[in-house]
C-alpha positions in Angstrom: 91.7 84.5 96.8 95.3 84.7 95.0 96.8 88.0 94.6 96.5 87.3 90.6 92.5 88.0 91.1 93.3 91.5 91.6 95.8 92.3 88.9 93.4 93.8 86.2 91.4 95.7 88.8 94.7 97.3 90.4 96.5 97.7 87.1 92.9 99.9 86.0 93.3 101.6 89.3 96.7 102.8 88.7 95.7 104.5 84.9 92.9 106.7 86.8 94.1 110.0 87.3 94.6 111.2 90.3 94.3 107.5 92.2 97.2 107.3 94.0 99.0 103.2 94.8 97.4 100.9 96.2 97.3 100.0 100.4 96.1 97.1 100.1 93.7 94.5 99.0 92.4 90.9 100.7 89.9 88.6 100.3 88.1 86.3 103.2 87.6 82.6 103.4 84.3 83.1 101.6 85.4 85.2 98.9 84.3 88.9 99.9 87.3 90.8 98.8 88.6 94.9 99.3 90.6 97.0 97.2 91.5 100.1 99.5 93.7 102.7 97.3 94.6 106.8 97.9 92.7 109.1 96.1 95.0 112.7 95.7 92.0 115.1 96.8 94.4 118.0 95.5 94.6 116.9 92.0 92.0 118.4 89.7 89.8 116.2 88.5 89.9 114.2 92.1 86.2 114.5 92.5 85.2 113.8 89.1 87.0 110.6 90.0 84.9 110.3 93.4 81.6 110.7 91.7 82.2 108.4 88.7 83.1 105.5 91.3 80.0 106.7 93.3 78.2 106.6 90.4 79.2 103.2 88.8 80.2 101.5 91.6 77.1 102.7 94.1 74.2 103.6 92.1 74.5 103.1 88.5 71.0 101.7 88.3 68.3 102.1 90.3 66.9 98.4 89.6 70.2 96.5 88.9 72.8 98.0 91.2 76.1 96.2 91.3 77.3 94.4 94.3 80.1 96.5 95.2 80.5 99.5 97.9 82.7 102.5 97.1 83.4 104.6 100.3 86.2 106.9 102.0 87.6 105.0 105.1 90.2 106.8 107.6 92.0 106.2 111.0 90.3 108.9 114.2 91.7 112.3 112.2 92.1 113.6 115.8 95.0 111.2 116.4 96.5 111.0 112.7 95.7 114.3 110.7 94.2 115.8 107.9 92.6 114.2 104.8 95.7 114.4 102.2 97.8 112.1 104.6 95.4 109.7 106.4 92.0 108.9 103.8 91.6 106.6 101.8 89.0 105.0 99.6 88.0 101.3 99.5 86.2 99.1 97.1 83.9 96.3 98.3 81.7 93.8 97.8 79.6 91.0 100.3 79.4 89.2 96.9 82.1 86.3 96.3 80.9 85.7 92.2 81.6 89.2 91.4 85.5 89.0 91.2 87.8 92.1 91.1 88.2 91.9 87.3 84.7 92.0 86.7 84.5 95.4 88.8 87.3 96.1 86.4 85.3 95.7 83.5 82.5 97.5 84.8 84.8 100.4 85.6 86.3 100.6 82.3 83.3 100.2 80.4 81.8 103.2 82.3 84.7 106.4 82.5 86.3 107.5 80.2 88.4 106.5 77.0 91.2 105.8 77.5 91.3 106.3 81.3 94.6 107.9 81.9 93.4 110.8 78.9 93.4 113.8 80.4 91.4 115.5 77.7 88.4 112.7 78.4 87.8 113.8 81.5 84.5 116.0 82.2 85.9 119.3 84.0 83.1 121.3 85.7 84.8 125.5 85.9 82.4 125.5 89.1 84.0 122.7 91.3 
């Protein structure tokens, strides 16, 4: 898959707040492709963030879900250290038709408007 595939999802990924750059992204022969990308767990709204992509991307409906897997990955934290420096978060999917701009599109029709607005963002006082 070229590098171009990813362009809309990674530009959306950048406007989020507190997503941090991308690690990396790839695709296999058959088309299954990853988007793995920081997530600043100190920011404030970091796990509003977390449970809209858990939401959307995991379990937006209970009869149609999408074909994509949103999950923290990390090295052994007993060799490399704590969350803020070594976890990251990856986007997935087994499904070679779905292609990263339609997770794009699936993203941005689902959080908030404009993304990278503050003010948009739900902010729960309790956490």
């Amino acid at each position: 898959m070229d590098d171009r595939a990813f362009t809309k999802l990674l530009d959306y990924l950048a406007r989020v707040p507190a997503v941090g750059p991308s690690v990396g992204h790839g695709a296999d022969d058959e088309g299954r492709w990853w988007v793995k990308f920081e997530i600043d767990t100190g920011h404030a709204l970091a796990w509003h963030v977390v449970q809209e992509f858990g939401h959307v991307l995991n379990y937006l409906s209970l009869n149609e879900r999408l074909p994509t897997v949103f999950k923290p990955v990390s090295p052994p934290p007993y060799l490399n250290g704590g969350p803020g420096d070594h976890l990251s978060w990856v986007i997935e999917t087994q499904d070679p038709a779905f292609r990263p701009g339609t997770c794009a599109g699936w993203l941005e029709g689902r959080l908030p408007q404009p993304v990278d607005d503050l003010s948009r963002w739900t902010r729960d006082e309790d956490g």
